[in-house]
PLY file of the C-alpha trace (Angstrom):
ply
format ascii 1.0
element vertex 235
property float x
property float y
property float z
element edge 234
property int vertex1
property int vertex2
end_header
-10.59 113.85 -68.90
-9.73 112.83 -65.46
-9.38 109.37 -64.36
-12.44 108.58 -62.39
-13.98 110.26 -66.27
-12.31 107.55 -68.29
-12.99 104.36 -65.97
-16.79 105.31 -65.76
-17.35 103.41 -69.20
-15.83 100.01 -67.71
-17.45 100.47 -64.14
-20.90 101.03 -66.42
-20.07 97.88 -68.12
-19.62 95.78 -64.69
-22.54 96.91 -63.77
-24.76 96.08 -66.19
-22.89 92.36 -66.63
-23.88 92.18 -62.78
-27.52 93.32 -63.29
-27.80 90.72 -65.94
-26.31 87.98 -64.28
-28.66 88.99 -61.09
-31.71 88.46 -63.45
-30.97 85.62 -64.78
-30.17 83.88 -61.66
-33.73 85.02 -60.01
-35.92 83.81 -62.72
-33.59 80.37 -63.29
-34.21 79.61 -59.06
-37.91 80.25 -59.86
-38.30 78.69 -63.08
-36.63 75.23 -61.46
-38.54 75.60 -58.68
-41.80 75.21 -60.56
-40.77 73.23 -63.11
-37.94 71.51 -62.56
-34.37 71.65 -63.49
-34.02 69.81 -66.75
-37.58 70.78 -67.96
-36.55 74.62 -68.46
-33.95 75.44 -71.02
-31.81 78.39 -71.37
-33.88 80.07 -73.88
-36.61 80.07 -71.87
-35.18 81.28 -69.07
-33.58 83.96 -70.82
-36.60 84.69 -72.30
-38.38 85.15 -68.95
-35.40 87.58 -67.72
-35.54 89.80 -70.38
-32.72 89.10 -72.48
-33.15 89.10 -75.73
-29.80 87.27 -76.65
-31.07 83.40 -76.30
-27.13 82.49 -75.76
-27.25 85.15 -72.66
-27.76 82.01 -70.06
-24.76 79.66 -71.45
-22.42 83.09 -71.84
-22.90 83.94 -68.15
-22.99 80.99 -66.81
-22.00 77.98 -68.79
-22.83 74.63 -68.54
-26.54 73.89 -66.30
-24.12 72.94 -63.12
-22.98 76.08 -63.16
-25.68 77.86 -63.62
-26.90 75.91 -60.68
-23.83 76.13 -58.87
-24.12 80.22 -59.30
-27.71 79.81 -57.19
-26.57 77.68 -54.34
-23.83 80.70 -53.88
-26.26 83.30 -53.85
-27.48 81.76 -51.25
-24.66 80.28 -48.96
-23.51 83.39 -47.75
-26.30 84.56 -45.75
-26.96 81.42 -44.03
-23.11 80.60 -43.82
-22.78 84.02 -41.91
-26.21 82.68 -39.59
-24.62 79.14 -39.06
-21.43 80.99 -37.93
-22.65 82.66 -35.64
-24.60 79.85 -33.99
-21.57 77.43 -33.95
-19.95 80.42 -31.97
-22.27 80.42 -29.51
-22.36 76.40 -28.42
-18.66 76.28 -29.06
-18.04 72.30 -28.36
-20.97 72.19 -26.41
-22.05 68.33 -26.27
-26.20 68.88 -26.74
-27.94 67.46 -29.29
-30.74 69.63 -29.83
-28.27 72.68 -29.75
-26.05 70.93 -32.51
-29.13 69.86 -34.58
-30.50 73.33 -34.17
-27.79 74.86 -35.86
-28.02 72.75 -38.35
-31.45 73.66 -38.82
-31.92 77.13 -38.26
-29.91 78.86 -40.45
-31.93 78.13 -43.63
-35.02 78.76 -42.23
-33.98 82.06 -41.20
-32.61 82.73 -44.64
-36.05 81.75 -45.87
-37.54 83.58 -43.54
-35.85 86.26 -44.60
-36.44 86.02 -48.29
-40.33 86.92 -47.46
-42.79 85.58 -49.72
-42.97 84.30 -52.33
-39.44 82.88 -51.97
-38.52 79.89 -54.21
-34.83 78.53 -52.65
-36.24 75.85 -50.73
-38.28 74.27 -53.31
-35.35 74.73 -55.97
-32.83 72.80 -53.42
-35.76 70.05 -53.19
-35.30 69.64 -56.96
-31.26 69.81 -57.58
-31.24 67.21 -54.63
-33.56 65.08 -56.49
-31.32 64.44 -59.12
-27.84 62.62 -58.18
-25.59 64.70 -60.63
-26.78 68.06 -58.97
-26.52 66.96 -56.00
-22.96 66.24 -55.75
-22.64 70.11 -57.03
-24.82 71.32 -53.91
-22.95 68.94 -51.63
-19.75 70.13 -52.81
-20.73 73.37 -51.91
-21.85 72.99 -48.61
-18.88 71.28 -47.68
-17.16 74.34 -48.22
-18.13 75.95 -45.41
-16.14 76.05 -42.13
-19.11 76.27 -39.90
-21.11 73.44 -41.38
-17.79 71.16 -41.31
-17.52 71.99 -37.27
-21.13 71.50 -37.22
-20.98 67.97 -38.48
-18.16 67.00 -36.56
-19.78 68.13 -33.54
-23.05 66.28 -34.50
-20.91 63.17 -35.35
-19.51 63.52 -31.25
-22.79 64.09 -29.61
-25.22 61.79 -31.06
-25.64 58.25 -29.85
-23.35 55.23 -31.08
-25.12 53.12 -33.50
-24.24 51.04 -36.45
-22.36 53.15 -39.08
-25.31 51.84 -41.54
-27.46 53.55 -39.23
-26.16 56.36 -39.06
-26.13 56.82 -43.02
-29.92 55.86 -43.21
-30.18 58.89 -40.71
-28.53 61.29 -42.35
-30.85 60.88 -45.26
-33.38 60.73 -43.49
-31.99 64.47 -41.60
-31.45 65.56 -45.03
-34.54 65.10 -46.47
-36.77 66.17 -43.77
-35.38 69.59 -43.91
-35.30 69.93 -47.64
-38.97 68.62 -47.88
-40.24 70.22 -45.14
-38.85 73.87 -46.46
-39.97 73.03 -49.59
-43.67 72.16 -48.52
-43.91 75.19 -46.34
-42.62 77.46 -48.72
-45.15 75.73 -51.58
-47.74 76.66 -48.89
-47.06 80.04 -48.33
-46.58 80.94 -51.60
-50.12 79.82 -52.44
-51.36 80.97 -49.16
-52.64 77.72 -47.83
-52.64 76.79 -44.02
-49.26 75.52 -42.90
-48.63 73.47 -39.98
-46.39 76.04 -38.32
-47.25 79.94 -37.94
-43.93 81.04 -38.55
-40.33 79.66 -40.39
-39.20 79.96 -36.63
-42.26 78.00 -35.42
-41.31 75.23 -38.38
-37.18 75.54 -37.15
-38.66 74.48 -33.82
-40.96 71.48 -35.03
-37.95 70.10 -37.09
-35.43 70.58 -34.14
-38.15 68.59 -32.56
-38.06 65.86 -35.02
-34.19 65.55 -35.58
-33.74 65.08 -32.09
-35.95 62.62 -31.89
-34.73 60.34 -34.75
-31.07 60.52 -33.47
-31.94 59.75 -30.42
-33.91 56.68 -30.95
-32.27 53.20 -30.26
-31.76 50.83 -33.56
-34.08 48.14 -33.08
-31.95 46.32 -35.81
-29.40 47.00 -38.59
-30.71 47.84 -42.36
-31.35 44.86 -44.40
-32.06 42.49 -41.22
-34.93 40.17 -41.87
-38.24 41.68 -40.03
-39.30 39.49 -37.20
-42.67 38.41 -37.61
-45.13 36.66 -35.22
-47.25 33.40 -35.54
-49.93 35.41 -36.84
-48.36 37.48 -39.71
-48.15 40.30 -37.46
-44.64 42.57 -37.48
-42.95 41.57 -33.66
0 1
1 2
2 3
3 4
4 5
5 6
6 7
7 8
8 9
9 10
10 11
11 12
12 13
13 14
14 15
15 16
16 17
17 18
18 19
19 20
20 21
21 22
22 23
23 24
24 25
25 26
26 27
27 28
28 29
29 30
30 31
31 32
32 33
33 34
34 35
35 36
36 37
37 38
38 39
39 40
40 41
41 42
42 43
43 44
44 45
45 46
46 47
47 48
48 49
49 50
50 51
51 52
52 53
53 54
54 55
55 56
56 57
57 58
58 59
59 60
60 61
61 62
62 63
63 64
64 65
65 66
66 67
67 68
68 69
69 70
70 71
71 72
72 73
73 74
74 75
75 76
76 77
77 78
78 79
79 80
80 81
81 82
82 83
83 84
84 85
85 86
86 87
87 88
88 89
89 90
90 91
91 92
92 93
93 94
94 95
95 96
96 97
97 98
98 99
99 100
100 101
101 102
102 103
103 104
104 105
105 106
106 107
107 108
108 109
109 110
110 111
111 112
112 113
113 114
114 115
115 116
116 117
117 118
118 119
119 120
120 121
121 122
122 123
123 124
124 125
125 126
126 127
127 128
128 129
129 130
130 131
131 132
132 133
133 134
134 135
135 136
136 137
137 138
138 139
139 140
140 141
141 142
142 143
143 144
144 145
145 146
146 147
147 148
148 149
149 150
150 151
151 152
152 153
153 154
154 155
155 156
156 157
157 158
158 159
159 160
160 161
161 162
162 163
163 164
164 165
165 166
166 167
167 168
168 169
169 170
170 171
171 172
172 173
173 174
174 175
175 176
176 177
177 178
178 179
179 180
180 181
181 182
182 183
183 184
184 185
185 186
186 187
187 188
188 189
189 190
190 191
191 192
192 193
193 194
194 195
195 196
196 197
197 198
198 199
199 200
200 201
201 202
202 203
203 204
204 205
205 206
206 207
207 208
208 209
209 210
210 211
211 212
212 213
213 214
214 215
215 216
216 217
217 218
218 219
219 220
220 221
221 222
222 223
223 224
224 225
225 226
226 227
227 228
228 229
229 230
230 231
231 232
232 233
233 234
C-alpha cells in the first residue's frame, strides 16, 4: 500500500468533519435569522442539518458564541478581501463619501453575491441585538486590517464635533446598515417590492445617507435640554 493509499482514510475523515461542520453552519445562520439566536437550540438545529447525533452542534462548535463566532468567519473573508481592495484604491484619500463607501459596499456586495434567499444580513441584525454577541461580532471585525484603516481614515475626514456626537453617530452608521441589509434581504427573500432595484442600487442610497448624517452640524450635544418656544413648539 503506497502512501497516498494509507492517508486516503484520514483525508476521507477531514472531509466529511468539513461537510458536517459546513451544514451545520448554513442551517444555524438561517435558523437565527428567522428565529432568533437564543430561541433555536442545538438539537434543533442539528436536527434541521441532518445529523442525527443531537450533541453534533456543541462537538463542532462549542459553546453558542462560538458557534456564532464560526458564522461571522464564514463570512469575513469575502468581504474582507472586497474592503481590501477598496481601501487600496482611495489610499489616504480625504473624501467622505469614498471612505463611507467602503465602509458600505463590501457587505452589500457579499450579499449580493450570496443570491437569494441569503440570510447573513438578517442573522447579523439579530447577534447585534443582543449585547453579549455583539462584543463577539465586534471583536471580529476589528480584526481586520482594512476595516481598522478604514476607520481611522473615517475618524480623519469627517467633521469635528463633540466626541458624544460622534458615538451617537456611529450607532446610528451601524444600525442603518445592519437594518437596512436586513430589511432588504427580508424583502427579497419574500419577493416583496424593495426600495432599491439592486444591492448596488441600496449601497448607493446608504452611501447617500451616511454622508449625510456625518456631515450635518450638531445643533446641540446629547442630553442638552430641548429649546422650546412660548407656544410649546420645539425652537
Amino acid at each position: 500500500m503506497g502512501r497516498d493509499d494509507a492517508a486516503a482514510p484520514q483525508r476521507g475523515r477531514i472531509e466529511r468533519v468539513g461537510a458536517t461542520r459546513e451544514r451545520i453552519l448554513v442551517t444555524a445562520e438561517r435558523l437565527f435569522a428567522e428565529h432568533g439566536v437564543f430561541a433555536v437550540s442545538n438539537r434543533q438545529i442539528g436536527e434541521a442539518a441532518g445529523q442525527g447525533n443531537t450533541a453534533a452542534v456543541g462537538y463542532h462548535f462549542g459553546a453558542r458564541t462560538g458557534l456564532v463566532r464560526a458564522i461571522v468567519r464564514r463570512h469575513a473573508e469575502p468581504i474582507e478581501r472586497v474592503r481590501e481592495r477598496m481601501v487600496a484604491v482611495i489610499g489616504d484619500r480625504p473624501d467622505l463619501r469614498d471612505q463611507v463607501s467602503c465602509l458600505v459596499r463590501p457587505s452589500t456586495e457579499h450579499l449580493a453575491a450570496l443570491g437569494v434567499p441569503s440570510w447573513y444580513a438578517r442573522f447579523s441584525a439579530q447577534v447585534l441585538a443582543d449585547a453579549s454577541l455583539r462584543e463577539v461580532v465586534l471583536d471580529e471585525a476589528l480584526a481586520s486590517p482594512a476595516l481598522r484603516r478604514l476607520l481611522a481614515g473615517l475618524h480623519r475626514c469627517r467633521p469635528d464635533l463633540p466626541a458624544e456626537v460622534v458615538d451617537e453617530r456611529d450607532g446610528m452608521t451601524g444600525q442603518l446598515i445592519v437594518h437596512l441589509c436586513a430589511e432588504r434581504e427580508r424583502a427579497l427573500a419574500a419577493g416583496t417590492a424593495t426600495p432599491r432595484a439592486t444591492w448596488r442600487d441600496a449601497a448607493t442610497g446608504l452611501i447617500d445617507a451616511i454622508t449625510g448624517l456625518w456631515s450635518a452640524p450638531a445643533s446641540s450635544a446629547p442630553g442638552d435640554r430641548t429649546n422650546t418656544t412660548s407656544d410649546g413648539g420645539v425652537g
